[in-house]
Backbone as CSV, one residue per row, in Angstrom:
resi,resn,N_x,N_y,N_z,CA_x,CA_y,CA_z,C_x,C_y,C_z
1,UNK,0.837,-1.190,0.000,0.000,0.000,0.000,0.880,1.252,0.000
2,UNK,0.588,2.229,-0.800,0.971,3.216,-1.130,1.194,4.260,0.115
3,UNK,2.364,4.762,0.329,2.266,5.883,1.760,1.209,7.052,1.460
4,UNK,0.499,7.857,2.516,-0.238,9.167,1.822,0.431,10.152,1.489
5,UNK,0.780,11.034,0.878,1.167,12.136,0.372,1.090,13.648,1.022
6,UNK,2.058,14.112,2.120,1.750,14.988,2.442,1.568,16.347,1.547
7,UNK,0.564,17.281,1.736,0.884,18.525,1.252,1.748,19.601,1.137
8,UNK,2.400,19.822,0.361,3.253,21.260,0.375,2.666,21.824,-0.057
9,UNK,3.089,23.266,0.980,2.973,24.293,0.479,3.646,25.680,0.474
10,UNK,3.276,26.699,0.292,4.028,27.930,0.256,3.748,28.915,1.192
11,UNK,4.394,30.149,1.572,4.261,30.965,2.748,2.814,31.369,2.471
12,UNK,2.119,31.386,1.508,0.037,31.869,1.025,-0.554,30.557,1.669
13,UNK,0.097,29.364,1.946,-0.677,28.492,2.087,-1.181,27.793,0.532
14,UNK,-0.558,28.092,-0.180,-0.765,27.865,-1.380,-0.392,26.810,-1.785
15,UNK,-0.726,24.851,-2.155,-0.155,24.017,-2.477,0.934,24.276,-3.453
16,UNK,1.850,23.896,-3.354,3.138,23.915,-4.710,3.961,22.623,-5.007
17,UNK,3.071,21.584,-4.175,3.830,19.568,-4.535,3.541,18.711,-3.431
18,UNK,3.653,17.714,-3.128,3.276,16.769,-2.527,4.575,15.780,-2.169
19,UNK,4.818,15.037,-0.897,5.773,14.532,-0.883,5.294,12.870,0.381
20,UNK,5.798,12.065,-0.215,5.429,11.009,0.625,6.255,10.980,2.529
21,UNK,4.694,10.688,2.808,4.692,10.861,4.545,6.418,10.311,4.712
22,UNK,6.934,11.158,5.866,8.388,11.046,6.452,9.503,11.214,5.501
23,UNK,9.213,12.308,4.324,10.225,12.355,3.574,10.229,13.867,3.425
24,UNK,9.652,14.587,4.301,9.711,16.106,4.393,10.827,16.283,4.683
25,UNK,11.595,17.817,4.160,12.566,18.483,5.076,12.493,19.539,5.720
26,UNK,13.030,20.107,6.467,12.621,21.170,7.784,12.520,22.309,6.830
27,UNK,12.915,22.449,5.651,12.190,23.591,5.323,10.812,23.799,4.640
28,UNK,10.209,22.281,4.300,8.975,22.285,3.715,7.455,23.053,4.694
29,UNK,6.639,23.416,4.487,5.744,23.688,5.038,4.650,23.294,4.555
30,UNK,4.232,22.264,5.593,3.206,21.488,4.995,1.655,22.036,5.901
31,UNK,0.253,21.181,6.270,-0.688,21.401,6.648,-1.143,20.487,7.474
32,UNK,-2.023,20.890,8.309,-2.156,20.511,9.737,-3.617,20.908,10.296
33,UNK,-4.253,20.096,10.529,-5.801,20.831,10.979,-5.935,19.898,12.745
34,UNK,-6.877,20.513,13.224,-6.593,20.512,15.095,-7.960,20.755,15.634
35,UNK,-8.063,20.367,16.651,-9.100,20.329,17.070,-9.100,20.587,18.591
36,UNK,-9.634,22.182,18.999,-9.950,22.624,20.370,-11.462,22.020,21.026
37,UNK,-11.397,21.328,21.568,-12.318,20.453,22.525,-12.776,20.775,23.615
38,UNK,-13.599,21.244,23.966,-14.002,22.041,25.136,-15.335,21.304,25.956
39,UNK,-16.009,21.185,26.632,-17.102,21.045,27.202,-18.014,21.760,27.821
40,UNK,-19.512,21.854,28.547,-20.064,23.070,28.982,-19.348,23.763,29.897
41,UNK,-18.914,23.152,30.744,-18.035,23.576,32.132,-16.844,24.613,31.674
42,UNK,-16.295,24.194,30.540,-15.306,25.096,30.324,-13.881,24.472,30.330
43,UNK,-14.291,23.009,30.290,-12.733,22.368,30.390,-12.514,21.809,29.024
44,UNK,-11.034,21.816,29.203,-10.347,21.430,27.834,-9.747,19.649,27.256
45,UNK,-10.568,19.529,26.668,-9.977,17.433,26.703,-8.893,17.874,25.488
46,UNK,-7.751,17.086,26.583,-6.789,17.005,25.831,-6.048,15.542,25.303
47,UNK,-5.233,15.246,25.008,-5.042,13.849,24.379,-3.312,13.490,24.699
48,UNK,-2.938,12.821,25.034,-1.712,12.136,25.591,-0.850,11.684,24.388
49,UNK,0.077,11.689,23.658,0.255,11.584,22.682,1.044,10.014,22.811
50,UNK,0.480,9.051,21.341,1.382,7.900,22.032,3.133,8.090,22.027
51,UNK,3.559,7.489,22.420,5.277,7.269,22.701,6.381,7.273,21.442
52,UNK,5.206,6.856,20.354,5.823,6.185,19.302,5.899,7.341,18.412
53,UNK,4.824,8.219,18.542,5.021,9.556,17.428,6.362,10.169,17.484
54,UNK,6.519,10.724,16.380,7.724,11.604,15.992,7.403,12.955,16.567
55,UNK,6.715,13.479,16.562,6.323,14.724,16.985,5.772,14.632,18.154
56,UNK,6.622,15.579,19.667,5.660,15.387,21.010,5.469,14.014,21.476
57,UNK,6.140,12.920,21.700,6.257,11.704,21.588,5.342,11.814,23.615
58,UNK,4.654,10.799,23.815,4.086,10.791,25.558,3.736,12.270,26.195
59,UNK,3.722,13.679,25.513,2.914,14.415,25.381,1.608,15.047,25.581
60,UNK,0.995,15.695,26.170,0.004,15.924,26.050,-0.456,17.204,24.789
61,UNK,-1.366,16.902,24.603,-1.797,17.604,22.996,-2.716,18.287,23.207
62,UNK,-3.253,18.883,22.209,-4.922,19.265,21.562,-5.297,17.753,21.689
63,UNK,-6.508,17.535,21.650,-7.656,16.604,21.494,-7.136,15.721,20.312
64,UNK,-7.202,16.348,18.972,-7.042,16.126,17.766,-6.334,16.994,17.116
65,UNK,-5.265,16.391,16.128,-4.664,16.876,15.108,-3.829,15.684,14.105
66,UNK,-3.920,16.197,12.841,-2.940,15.339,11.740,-2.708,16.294,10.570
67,UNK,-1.680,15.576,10.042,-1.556,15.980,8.926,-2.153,16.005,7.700
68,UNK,-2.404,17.013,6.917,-3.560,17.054,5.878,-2.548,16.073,4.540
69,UNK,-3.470,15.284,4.044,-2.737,14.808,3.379,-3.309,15.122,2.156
70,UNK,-3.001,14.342,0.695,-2.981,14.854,-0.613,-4.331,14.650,-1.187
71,UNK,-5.212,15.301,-1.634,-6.712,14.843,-2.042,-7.838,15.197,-0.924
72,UNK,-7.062,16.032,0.286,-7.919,15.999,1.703,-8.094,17.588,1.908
73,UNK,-9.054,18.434,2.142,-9.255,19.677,2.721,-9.043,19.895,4.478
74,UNK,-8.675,20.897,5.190,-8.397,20.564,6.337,-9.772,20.206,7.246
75,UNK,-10.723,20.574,6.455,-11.752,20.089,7.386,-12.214,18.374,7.102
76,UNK,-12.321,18.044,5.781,-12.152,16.517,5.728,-11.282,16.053,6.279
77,UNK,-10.281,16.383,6.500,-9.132,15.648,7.898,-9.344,15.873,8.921
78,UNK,-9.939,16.515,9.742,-10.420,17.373,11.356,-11.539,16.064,10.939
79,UNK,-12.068,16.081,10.151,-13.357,15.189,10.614,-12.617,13.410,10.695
80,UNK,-12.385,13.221,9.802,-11.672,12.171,9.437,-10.450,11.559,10.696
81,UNK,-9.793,12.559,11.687,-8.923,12.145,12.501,-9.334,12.436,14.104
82,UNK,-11.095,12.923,13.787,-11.390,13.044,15.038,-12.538,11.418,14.700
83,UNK,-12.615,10.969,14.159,-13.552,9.865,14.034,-12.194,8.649,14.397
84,UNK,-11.054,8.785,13.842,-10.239,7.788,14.227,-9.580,7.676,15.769
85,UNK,-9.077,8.851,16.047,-8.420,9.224,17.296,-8.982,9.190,18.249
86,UNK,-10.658,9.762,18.548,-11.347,9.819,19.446,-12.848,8.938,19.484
87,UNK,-13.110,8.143,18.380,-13.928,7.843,18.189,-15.650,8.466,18.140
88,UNK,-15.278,10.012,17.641,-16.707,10.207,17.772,-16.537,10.651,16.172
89,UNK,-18.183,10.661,15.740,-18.423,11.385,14.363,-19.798,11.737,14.583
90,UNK,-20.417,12.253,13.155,-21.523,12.901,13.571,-21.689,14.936,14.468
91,UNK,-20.944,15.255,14.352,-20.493,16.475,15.053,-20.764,17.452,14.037
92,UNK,-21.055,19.040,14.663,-21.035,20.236,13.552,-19.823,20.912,14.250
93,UNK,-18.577,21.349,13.627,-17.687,21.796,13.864,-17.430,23.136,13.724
94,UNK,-16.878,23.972,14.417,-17.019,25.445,13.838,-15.465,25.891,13.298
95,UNK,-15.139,26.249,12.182,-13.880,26.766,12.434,-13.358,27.769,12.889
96,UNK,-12.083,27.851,13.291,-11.503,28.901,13.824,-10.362,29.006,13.040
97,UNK,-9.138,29.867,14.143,-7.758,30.413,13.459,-7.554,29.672,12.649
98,UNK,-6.922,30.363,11.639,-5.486,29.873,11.409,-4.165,30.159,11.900
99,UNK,-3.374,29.170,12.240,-1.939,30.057,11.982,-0.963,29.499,11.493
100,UNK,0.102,30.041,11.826,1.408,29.473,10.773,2.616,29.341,12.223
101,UNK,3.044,28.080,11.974,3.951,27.819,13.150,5.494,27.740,12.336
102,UNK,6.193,28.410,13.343,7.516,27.739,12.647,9.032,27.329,13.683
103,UNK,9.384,26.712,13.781,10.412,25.965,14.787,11.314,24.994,13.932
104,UNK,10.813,23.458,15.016,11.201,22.667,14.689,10.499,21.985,13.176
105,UNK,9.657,22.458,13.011,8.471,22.064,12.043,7.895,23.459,11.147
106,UNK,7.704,23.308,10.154,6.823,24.631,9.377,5.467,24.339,8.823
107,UNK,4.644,24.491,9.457,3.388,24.381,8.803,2.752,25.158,9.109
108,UNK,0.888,25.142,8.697,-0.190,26.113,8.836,-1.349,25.226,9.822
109,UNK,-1.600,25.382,10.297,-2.653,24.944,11.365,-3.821,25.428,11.345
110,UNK,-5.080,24.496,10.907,-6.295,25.070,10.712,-7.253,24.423,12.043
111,UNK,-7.399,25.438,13.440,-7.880,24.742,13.952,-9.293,25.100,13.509
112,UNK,-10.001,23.805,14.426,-11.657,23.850,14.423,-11.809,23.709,16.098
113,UNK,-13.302,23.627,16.725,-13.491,24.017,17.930,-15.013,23.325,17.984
114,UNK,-15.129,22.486,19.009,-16.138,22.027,19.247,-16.646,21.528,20.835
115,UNK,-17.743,21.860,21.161,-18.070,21.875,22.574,-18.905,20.489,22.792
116,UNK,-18.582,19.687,23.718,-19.118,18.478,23.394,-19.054,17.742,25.034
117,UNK,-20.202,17.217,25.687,-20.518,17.269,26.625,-20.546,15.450,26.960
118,UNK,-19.268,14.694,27.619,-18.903,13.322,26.978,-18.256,13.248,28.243
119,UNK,-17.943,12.086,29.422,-16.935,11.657,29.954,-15.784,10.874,29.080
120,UNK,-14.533,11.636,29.897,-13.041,10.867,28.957,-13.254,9.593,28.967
121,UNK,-13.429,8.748,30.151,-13.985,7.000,29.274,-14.324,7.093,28.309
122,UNK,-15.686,7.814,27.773,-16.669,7.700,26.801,-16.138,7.190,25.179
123,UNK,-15.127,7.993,25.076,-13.911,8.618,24.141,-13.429,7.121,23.700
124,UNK,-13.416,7.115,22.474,-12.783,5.302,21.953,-11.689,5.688,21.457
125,UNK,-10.552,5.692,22.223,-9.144,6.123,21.650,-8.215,5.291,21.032
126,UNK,-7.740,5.853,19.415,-7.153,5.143,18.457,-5.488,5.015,19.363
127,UNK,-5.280,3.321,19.920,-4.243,3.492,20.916,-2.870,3.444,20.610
128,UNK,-2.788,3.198,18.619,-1.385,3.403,18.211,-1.410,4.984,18.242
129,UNK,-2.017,5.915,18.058,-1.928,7.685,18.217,-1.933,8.274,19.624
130,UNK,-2.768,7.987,20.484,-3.253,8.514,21.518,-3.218,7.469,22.748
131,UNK,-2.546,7.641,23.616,-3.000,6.574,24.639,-3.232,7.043,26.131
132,UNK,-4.284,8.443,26.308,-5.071,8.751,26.842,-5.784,10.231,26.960
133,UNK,-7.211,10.331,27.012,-7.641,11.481,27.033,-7.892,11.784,28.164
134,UNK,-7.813,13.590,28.667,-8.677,13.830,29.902,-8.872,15.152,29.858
135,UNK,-9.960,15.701,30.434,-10.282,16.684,30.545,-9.740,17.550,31.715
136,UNK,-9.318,18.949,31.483,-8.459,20.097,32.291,-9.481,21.184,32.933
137,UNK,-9.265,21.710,33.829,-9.641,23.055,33.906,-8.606,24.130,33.141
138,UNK,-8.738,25.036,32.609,-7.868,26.110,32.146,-6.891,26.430,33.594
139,UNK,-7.224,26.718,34.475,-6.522,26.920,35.577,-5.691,25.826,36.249
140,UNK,-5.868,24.789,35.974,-5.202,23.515,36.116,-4.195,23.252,35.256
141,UNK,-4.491,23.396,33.736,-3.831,23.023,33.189,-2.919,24.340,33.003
142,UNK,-2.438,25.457,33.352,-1.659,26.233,33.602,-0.497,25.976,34.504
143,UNK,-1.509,25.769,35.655,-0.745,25.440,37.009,-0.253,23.790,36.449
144,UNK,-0.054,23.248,35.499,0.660,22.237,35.701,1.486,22.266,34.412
145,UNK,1.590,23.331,33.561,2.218,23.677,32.457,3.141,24.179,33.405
146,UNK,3.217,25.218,34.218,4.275,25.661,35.130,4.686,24.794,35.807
147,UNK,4.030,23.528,36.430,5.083,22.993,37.218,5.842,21.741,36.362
148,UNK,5.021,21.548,35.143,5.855,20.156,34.689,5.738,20.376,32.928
149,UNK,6.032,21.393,32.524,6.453,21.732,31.028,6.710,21.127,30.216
150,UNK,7.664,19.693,30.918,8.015,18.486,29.639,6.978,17.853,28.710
151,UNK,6.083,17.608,30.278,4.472,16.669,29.882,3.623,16.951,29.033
152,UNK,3.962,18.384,28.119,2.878,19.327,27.478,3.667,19.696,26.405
153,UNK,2.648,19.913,25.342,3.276,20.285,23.682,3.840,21.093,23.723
154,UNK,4.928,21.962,23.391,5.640,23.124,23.339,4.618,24.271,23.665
155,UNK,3.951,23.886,22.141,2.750,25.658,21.517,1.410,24.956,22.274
156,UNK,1.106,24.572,23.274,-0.001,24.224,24.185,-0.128,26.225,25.177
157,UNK,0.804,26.390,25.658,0.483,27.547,26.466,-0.187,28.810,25.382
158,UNK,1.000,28.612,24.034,-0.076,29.557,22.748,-1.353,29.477,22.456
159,UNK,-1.786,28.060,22.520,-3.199,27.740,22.339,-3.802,27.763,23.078
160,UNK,-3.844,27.664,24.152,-4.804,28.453,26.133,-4.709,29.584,25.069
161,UNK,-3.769,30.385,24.646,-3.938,32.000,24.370,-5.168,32.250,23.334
162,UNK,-4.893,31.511,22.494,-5.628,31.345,21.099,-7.301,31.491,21.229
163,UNK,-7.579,30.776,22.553,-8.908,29.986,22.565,-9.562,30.795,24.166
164,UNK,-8.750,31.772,24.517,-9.416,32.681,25.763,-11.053,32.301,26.005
């Protein structure tokens, strides 16, 4: 079976080629869609990243995110990797930001945002990606970004910012 094809693209966000998954180089900038998860209360489910990923490896994350791959819009992937990762579908999603990250990685990030009222059991987690969800208070998950920074995605404190 054929690898998927990530997207390239250009500083517009503009596709300009395609390159098979794990053969990017740090200067490509590819696409990325995400998913802010919230509930009525106001807490944030976030997602544990498994061990094995290349990126943020045992991690805690956004809820959802992947890479947009070739033939895919970022919202057919937001839908598509929140049906695999978390096991739900059926959802109306709203979008939000965009932005453009750049570090260790260059891409564009299209998040989406959805309020959804579920215990973390509930959640059928894809366990080669994710191997656990839970829900935060914003004030919690601050106070434990300050005390244990490793445990958390780099751009996690940007995104508390993002999503006030």
């Amino acid at each position: 079976m054929e690898k998927p094809r990530t997207i390239i693209v250009n500083e517009k966000d503009e596709i300009i080629g395609y390159k098979e998954r794990g053969t990017l180089n740090k200067e490509d900038i590819y696409r990325v869609s995400a998913l802010w998860l919230t509930n009525s209360n106001g807490e944030i489910l976030l997602a544990k990243r498994h061990r094995n990923k290349s990126h943020n490896p045992g991690m805690w994350g956004p809820a959802v995110a992947g890479t947009v791959d070739e033939g895919e819009s970022y919202e057919e992937n937001i839908i598509k990797e929140t049906e695999e990762e978390i096991g739900i579908s059926g959802f109306k999603l709203a979008k939000a930001k965009k932005i453009r990250r750049s570090g260790d990685y260059e891409f564009f990030a299209q998040w989406f945002t959805l309020t959804l009222d579920k215990e973390a059991s509930e959640f059928k987690i894809q366990e080669d990606e994710v191997e656990e969800v839970k829900w935060f208070t914003r004030e919690g998950l601050l106070k434990q970004l300050k005390l244990f920074p490793e445990q958390y995605s780099r751009n996690l404190k940007q995104y508390l910012e993002l999503f006030k």
